[in-house]
Biotite code that builds the C-alpha atoms (Angstrom):
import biotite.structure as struc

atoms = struc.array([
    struc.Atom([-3.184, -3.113, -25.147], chain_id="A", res_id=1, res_name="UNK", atom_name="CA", element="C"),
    struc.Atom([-0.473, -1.174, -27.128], chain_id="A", res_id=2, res_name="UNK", atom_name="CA", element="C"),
    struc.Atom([3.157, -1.080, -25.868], chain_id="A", res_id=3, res_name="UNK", atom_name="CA", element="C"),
    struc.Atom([2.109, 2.938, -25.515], chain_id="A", res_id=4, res_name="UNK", atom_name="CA", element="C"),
    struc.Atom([-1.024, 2.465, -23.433], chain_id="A", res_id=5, res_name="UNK", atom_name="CA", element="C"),
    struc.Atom([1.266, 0.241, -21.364], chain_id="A", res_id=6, res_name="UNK", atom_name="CA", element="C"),
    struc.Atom([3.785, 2.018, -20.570], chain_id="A", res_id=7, res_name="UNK", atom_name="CA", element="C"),
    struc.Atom([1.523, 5.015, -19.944], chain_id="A", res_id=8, res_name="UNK", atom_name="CA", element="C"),
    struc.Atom([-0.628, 2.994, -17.529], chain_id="A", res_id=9, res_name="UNK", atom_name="CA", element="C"),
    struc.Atom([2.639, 1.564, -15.438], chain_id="A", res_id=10, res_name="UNK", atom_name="CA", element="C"),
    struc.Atom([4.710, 4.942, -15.423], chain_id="A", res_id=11, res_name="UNK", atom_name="CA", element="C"),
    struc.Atom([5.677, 6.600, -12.396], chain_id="A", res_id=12, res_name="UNK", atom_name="CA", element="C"),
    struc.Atom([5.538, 10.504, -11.648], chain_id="A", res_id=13, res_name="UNK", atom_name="CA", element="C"),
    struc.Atom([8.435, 12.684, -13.560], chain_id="A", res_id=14, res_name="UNK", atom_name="CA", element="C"),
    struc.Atom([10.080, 13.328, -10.049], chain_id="A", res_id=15, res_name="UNK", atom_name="CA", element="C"),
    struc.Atom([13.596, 13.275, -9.318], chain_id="A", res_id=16, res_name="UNK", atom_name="CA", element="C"),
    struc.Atom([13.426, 10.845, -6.343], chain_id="A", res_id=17, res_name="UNK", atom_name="CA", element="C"),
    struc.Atom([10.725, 7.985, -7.907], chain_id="A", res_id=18, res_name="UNK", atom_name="CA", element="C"),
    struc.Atom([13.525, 5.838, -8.789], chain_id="A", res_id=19, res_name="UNK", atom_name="CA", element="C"),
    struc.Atom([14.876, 5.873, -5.182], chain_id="A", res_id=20, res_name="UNK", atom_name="CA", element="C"),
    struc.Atom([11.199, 5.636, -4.000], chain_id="A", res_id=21, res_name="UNK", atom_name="CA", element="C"),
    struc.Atom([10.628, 2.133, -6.136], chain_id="A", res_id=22, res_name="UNK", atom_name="CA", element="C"),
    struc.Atom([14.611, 0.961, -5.223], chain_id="A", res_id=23, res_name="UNK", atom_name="CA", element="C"),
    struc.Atom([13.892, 2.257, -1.444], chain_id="A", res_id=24, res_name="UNK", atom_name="CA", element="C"),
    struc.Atom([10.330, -0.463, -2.106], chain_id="A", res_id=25, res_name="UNK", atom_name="CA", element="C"),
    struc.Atom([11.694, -3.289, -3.647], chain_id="A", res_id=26, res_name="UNK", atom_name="CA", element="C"),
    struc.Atom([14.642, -3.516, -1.435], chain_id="A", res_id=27, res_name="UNK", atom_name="CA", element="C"),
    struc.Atom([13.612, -3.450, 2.043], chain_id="A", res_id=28, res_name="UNK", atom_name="CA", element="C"),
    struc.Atom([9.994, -4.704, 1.183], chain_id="A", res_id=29, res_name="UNK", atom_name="CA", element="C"),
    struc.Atom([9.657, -8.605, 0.110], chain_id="A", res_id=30, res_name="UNK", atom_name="CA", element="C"),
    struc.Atom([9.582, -9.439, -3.312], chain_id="A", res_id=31, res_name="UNK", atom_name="CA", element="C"),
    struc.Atom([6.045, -9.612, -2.785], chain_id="A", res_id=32, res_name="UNK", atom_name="CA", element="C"),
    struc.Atom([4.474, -6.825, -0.885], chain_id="A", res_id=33, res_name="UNK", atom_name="CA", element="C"),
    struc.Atom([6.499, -4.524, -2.984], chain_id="A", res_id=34, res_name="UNK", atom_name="CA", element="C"),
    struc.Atom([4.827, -5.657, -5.687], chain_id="A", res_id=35, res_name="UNK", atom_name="CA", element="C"),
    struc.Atom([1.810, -4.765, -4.111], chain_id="A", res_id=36, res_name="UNK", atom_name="CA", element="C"),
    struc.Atom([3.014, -1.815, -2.451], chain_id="A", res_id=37, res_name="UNK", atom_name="CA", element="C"),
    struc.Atom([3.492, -0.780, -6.744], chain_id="A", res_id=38, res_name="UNK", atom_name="CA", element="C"),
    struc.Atom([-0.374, -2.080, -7.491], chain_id="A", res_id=39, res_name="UNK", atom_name="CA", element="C"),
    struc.Atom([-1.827, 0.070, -5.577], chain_id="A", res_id=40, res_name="UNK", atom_name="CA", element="C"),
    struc.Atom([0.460, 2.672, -6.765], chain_id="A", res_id=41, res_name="UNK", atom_name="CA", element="C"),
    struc.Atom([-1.348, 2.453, -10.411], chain_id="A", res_id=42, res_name="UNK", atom_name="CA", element="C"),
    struc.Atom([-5.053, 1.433, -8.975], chain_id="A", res_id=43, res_name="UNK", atom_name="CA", element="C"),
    struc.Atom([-5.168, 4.700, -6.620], chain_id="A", res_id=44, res_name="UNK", atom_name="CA", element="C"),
    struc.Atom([-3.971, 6.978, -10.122], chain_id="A", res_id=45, res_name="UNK", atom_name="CA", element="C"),
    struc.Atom([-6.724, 4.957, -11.894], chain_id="A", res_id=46, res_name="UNK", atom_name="CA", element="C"),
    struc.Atom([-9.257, 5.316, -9.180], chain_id="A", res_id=47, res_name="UNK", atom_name="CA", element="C"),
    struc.Atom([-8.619, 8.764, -9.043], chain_id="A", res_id=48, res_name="UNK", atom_name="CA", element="C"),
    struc.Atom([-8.637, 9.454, -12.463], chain_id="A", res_id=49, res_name="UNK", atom_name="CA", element="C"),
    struc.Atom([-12.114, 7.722, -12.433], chain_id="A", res_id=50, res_name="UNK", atom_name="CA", element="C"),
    struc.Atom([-13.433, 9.887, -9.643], chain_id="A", res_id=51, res_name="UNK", atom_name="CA", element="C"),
    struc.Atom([-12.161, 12.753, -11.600], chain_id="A", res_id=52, res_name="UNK", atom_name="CA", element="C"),
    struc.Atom([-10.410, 13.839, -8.572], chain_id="A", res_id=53, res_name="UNK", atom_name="CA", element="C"),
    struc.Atom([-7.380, 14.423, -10.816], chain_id="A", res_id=54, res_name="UNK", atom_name="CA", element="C"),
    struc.Atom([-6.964, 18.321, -10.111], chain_id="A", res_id=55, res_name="UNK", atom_name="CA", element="C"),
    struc.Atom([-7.970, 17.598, -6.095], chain_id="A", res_id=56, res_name="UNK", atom_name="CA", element="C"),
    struc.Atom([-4.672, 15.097, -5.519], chain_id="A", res_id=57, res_name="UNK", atom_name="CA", element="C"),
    struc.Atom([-1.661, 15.931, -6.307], chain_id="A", res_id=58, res_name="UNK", atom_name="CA", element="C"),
    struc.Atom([-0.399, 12.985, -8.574], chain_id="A", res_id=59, res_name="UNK", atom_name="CA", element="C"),
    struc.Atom([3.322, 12.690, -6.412], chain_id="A", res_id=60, res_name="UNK", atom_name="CA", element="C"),
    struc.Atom([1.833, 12.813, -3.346], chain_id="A", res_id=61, res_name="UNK", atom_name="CA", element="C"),
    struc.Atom([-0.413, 9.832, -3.992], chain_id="A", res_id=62, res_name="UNK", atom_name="CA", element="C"),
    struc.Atom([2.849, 8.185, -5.343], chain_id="A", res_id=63, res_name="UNK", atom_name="CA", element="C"),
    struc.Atom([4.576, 8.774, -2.491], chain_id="A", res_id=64, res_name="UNK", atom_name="CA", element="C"),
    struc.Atom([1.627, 7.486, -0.163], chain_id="A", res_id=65, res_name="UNK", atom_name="CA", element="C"),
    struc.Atom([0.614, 4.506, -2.138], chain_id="A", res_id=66, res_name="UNK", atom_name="CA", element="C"),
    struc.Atom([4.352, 3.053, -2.405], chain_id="A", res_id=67, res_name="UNK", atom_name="CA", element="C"),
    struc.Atom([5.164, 3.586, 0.169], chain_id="A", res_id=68, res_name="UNK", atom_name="CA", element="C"),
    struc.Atom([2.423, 2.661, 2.698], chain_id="A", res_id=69, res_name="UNK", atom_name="CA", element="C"),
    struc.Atom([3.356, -0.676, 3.638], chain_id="A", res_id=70, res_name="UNK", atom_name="CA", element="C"),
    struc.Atom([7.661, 0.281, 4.204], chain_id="A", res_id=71, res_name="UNK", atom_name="CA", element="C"),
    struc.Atom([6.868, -0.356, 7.931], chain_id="A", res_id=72, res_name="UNK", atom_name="CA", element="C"),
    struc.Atom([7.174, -3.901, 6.806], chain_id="A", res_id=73, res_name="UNK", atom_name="CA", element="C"),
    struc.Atom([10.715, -3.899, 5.618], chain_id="A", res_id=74, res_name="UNK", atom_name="CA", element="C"),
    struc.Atom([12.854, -6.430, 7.208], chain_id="A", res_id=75, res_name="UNK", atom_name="CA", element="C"),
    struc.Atom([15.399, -4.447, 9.671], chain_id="A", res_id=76, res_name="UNK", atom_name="CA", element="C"),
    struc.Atom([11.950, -2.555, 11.123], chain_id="A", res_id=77, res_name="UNK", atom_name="CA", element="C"),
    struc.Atom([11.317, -3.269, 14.830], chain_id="A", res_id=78, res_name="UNK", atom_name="CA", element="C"),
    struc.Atom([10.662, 0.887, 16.447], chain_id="A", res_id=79, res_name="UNK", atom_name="CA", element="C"),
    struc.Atom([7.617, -0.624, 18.778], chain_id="A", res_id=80, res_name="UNK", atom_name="CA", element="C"),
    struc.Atom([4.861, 1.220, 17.512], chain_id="A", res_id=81, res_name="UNK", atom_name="CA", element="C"),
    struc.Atom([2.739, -0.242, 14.801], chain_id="A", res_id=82, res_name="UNK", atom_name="CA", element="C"),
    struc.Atom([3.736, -0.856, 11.136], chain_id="A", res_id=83, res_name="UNK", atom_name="CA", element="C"),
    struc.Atom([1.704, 1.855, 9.900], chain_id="A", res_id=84, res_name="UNK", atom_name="CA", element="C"),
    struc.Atom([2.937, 4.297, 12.341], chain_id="A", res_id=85, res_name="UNK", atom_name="CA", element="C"),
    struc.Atom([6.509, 3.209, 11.736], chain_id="A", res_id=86, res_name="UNK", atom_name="CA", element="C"),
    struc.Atom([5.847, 3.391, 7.777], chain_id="A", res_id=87, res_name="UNK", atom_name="CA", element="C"),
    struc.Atom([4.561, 6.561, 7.649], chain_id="A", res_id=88, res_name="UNK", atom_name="CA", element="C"),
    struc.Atom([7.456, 7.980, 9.851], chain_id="A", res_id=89, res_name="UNK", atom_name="CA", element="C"),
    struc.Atom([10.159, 6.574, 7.418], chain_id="A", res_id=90, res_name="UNK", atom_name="CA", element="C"),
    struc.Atom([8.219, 7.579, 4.236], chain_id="A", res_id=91, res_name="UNK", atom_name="CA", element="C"),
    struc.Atom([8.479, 10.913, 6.129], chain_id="A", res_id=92, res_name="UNK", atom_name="CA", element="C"),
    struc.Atom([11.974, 11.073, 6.673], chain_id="A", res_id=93, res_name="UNK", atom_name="CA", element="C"),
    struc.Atom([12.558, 9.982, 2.671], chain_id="A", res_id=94, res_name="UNK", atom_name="CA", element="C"),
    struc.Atom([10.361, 12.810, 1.748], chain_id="A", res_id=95, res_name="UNK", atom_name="CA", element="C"),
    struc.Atom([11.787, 15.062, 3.811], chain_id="A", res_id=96, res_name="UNK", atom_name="CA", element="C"),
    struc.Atom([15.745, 14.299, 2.678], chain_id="A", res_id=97, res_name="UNK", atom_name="CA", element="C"),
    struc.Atom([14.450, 15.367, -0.537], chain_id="A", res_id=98, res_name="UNK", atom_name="CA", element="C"),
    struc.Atom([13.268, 18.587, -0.463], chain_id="A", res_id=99, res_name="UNK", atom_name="CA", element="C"),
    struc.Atom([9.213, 18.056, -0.001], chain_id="A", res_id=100, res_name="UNK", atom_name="CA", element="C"),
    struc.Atom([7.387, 20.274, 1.895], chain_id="A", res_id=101, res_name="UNK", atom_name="CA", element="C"),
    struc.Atom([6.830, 19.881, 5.369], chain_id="A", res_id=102, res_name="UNK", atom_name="CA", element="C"),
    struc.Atom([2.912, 20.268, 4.959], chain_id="A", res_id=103, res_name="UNK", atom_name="CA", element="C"),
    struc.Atom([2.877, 17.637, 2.132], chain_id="A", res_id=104, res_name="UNK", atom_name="CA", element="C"),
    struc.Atom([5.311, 15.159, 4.156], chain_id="A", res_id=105, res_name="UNK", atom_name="CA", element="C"),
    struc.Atom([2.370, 15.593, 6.963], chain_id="A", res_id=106, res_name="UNK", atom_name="CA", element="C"),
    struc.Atom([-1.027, 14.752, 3.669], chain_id="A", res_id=107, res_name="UNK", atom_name="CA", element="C"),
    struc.Atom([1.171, 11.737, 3.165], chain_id="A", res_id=108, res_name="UNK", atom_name="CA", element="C"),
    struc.Atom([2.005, 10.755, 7.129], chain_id="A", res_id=109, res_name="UNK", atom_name="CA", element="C"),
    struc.Atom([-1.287, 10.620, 7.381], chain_id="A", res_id=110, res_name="UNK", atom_name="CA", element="C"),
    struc.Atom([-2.977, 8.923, 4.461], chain_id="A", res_id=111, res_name="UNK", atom_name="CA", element="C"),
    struc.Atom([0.114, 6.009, 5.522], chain_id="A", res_id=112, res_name="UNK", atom_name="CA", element="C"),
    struc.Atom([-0.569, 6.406, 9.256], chain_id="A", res_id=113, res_name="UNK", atom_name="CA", element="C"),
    struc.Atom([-4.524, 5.907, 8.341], chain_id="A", res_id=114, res_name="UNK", atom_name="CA", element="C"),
    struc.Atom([-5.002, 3.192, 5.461], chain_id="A", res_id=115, res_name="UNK", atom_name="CA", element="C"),
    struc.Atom([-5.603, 0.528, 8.115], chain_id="A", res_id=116, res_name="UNK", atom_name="CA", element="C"),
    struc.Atom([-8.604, 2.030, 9.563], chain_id="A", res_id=117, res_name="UNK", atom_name="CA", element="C"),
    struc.Atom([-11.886, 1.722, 8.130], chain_id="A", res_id=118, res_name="UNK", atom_name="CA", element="C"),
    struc.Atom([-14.018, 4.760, 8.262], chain_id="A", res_id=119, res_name="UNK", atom_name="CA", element="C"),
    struc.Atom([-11.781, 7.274, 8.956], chain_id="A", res_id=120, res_name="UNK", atom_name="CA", element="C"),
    struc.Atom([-9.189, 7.953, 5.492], chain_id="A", res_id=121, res_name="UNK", atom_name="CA", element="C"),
    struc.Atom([-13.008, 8.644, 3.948], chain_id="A", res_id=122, res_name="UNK", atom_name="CA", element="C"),
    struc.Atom([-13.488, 11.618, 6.017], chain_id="A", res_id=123, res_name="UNK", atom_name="CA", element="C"),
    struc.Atom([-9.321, 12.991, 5.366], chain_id="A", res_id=124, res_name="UNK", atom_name="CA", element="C"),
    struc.Atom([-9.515, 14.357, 2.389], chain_id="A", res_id=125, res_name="UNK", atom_name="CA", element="C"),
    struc.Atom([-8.870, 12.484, -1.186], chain_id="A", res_id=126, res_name="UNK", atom_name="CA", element="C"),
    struc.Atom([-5.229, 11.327, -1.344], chain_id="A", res_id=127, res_name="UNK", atom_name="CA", element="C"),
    struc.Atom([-5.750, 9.658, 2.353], chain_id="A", res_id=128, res_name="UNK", atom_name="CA", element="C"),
    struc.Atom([-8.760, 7.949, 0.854], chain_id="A", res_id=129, res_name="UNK", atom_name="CA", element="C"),
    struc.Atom([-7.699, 6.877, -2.002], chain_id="A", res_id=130, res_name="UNK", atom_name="CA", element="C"),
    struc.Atom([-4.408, 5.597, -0.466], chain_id="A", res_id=131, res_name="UNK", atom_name="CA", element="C"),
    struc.Atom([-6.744, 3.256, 1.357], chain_id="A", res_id=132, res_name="UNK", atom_name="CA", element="C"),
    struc.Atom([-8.373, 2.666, -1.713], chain_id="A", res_id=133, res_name="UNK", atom_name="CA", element="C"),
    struc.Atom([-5.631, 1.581, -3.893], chain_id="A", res_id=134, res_name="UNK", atom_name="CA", element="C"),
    struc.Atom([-4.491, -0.895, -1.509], chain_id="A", res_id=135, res_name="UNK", atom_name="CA", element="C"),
    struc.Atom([-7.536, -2.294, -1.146], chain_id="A", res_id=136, res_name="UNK", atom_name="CA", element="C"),
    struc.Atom([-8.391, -2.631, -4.551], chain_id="A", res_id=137, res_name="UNK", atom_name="CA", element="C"),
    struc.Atom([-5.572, -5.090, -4.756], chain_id="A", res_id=138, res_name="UNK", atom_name="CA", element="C"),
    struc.Atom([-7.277, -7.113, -2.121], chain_id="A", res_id=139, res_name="UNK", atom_name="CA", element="C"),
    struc.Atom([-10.132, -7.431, -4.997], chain_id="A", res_id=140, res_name="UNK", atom_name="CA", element="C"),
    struc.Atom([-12.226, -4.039, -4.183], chain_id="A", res_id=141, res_name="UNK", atom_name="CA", element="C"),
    struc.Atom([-13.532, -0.965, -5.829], chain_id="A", res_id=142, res_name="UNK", atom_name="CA", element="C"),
    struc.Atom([-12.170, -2.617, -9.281], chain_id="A", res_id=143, res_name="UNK", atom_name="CA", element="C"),
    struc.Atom([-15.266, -1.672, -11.500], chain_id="A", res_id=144, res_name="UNK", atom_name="CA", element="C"),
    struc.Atom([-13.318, 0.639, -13.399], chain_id="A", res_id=145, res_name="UNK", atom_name="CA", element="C"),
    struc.Atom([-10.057, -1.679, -14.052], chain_id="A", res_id=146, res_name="UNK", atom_name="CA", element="C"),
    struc.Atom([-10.829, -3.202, -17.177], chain_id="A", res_id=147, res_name="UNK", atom_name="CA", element="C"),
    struc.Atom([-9.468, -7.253, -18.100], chain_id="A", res_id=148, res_name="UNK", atom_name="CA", element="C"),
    struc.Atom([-6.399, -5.275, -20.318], chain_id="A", res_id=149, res_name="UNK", atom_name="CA", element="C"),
    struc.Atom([-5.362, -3.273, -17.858], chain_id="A", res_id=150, res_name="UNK", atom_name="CA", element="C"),
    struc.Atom([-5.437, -5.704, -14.552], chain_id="A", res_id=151, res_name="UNK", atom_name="CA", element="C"),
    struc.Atom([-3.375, -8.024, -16.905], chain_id="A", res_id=152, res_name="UNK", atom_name="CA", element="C"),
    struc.Atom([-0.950, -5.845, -17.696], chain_id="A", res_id=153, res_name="UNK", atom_name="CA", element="C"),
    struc.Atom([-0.695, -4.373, -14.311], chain_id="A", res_id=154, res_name="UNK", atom_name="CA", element="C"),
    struc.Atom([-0.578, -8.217, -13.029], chain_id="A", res_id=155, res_name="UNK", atom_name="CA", element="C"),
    struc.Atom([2.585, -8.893, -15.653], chain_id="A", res_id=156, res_name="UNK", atom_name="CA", element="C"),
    struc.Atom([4.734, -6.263, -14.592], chain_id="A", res_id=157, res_name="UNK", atom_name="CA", element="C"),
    struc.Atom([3.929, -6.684, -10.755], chain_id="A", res_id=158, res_name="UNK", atom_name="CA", element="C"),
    struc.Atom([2.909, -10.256, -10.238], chain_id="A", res_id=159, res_name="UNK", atom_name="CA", element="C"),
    struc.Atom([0.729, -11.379, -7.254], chain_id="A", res_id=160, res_name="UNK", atom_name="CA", element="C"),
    struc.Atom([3.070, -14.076, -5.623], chain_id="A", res_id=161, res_name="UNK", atom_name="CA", element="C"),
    struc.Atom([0.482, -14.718, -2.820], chain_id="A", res_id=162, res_name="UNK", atom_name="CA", element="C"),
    struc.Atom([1.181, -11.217, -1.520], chain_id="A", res_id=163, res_name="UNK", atom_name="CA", element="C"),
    struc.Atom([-2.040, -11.546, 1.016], chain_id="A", res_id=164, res_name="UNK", atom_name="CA", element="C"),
    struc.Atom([-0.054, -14.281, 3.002], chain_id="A", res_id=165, res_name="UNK", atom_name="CA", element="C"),
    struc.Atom([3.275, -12.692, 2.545], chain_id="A", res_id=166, res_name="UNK", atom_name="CA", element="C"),
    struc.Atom([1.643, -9.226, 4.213], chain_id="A", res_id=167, res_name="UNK", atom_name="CA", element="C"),
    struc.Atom([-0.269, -11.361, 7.408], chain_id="A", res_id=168, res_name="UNK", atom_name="CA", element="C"),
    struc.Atom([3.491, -13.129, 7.877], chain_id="A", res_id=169, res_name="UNK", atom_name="CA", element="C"),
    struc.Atom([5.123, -9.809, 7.820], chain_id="A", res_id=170, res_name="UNK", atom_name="CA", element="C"),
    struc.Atom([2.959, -8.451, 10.664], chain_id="A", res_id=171, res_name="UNK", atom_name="CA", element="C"),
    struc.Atom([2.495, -11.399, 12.768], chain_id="A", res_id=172, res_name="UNK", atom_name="CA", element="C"),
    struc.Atom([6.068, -12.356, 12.331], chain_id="A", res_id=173, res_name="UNK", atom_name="CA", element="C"),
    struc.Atom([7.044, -8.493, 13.619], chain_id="A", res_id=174, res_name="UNK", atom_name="CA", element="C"),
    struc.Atom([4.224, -8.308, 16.088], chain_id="A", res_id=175, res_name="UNK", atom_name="CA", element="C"),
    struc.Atom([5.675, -10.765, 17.542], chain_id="A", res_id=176, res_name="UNK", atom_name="CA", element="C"),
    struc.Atom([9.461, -10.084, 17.984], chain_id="A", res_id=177, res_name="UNK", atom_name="CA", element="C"),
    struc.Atom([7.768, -6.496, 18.825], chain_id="A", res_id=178, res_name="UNK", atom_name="CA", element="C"),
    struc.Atom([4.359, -7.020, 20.974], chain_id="A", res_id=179, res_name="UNK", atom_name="CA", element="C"),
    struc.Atom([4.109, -3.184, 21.077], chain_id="A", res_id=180, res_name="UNK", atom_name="CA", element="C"),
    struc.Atom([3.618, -3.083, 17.135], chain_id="A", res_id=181, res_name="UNK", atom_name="CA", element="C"),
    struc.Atom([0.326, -5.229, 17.581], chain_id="A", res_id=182, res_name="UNK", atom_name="CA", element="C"),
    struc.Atom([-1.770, -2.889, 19.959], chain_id="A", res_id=183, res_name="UNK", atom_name="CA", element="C"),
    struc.Atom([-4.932, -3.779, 20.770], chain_id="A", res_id=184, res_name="UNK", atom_name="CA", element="C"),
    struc.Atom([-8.052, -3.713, 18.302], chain_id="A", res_id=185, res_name="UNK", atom_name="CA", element="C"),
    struc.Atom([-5.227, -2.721, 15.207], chain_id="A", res_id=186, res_name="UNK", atom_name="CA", element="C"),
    struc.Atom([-5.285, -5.134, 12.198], chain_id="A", res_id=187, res_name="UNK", atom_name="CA", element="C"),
    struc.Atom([-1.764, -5.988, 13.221], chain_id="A", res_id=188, res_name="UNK", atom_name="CA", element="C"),
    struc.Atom([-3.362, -7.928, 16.946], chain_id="A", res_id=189, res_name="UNK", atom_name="CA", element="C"),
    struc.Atom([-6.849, -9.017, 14.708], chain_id="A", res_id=190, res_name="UNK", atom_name="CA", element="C"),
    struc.Atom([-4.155, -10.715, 12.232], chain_id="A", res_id=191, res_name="UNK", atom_name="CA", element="C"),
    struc.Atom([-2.026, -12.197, 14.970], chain_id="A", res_id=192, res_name="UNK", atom_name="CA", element="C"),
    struc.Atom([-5.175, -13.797, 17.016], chain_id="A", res_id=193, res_name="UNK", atom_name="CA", element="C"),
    struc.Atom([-6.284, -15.221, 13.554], chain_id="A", res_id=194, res_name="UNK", atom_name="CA", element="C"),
    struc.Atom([-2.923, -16.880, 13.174], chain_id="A", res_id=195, res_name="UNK", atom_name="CA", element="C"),
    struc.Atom([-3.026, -18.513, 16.331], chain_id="A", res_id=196, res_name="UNK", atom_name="CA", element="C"),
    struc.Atom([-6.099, -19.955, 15.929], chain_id="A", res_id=197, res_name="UNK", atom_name="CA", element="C"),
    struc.Atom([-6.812, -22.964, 14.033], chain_id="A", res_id=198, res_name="UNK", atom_name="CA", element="C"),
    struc.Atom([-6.708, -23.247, 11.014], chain_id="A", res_id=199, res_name="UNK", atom_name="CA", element="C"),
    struc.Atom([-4.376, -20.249, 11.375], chain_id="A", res_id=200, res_name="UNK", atom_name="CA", element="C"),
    struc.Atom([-5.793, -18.829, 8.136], chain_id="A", res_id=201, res_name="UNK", atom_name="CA", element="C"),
    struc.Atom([-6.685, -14.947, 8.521], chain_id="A", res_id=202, res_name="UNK", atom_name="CA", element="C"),
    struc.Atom([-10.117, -13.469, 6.571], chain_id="A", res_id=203, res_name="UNK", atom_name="CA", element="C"),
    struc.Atom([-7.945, -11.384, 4.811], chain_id="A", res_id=204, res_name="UNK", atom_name="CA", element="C"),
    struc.Atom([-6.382, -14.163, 3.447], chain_id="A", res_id=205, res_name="UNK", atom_name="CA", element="C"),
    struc.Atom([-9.962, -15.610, 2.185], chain_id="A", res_id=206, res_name="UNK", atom_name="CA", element="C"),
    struc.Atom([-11.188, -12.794, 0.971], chain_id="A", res_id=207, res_name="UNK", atom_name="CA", element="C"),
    struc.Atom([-8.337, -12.056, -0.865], chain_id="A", res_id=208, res_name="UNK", atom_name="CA", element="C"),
    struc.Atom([-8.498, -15.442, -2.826], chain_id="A", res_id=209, res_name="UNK", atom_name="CA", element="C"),
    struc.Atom([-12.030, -14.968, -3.328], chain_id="A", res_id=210, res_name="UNK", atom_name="CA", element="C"),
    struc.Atom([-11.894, -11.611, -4.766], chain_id="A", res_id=211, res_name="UNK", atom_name="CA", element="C"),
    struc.Atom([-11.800, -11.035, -8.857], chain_id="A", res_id=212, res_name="UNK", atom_name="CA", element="C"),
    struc.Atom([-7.622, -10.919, -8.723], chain_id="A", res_id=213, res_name="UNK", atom_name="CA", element="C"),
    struc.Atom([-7.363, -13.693, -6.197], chain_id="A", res_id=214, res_name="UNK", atom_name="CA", element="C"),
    struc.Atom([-3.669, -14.078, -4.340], chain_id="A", res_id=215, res_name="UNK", atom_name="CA", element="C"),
])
């Protein structure tokens, strides 16, 4: 892969607040989500691109969505609702203190507010699917169209640093400080039963390290 193609694949939408979007990320977020948190930044564009959906999601948008879907989990975050509720609230607010539209603030509430619930960002329009998407093509799905080239370079500039693990301790560990962020039947209570039962390891753990990028 050329230093061009590289930097083409990793680059982030010519908007004035990206750079305070990635330093808002990889500040509050561990070392380690936010690296995933910027995955499935790049796997949603490339998804999308794929799906030729290009001219049907607005390429900031899913930026903004992607990155910042998983900012419920930054470290001073206890508001006792659940982490995606609380993530898509303060990707709101950031949003909203620069200038975006209230109507696309609400596409991206929603595609963050939804990416933990099977079924549903499908029928939501593109950008809330494929915010689901990107994420979970870093656990190891819908990567037929990320070629060896491009997963390694993606994988260089945002290592994996067992990022499933470092997720399930982020939401059990708030869950419980916060029982109200673990309602029941969210992924945030499946994760926390897992963890307290023997041998404490969750399936998305598993799966993870038995997908094609492993942990």
């Amino acid at each position: 892969m050329t230093t061009t193609n590289r930097n083409a694949l990793l680059a982030t939408p010519d908007v004035p607040w990206a750079s305070d979007a990635i330093e808002l990320v990889f500040t509050q977020e561990s070392r380690s989500v936010a690296n995933h948190s910027a995955r499935s930044w790049i796997f949603a564009r490339m998804l999308r691109d794929h799906l030729n959906l290009t001219h049907e999601v607005d390429e900031t948008l899913l930026f903004a969505a992607t990155l910042l879907h998983d900012i419920g989990l930054r470290r001073d975050a206890r508001e006792p609702v659940r982490f995606e509720i609380d993530g898509a609230d303060r990707a709101a607010e950031f949003l909203t203190a620069y200038g975006v539209g209230a109507p696309e603030v609400d596409k991206v509430w929603e595609a963050i507010a939804l990416h933990t619930s099977p079924g549903i960002p499908e029928r939501r329009g593109p950008l809330t699917f494929l915010t689901r998407a990107g994420a979970g093509m870093d656990f190891g799905k819908f990567t037929e169209c990320i070629s060896d080239d491009q997963a390694a370079a993606i994988h260089e500039a945002y290592p994996r640093l067992a990022f499933a693990r470092s997720i399930v301790d982020d939401i059990v560990e708030q869950i419980r400080a916060t029982p109200e962020r673990g309602p029941m039947f969210s992924i945030g209570h499946t994760l926390v039963s897992e963890r307290s039962t023997p041998p404490s390891v969750t399936q998305m753990e598993r799966d993870t390290a038995a997908s094609r990028w492993g942990e």
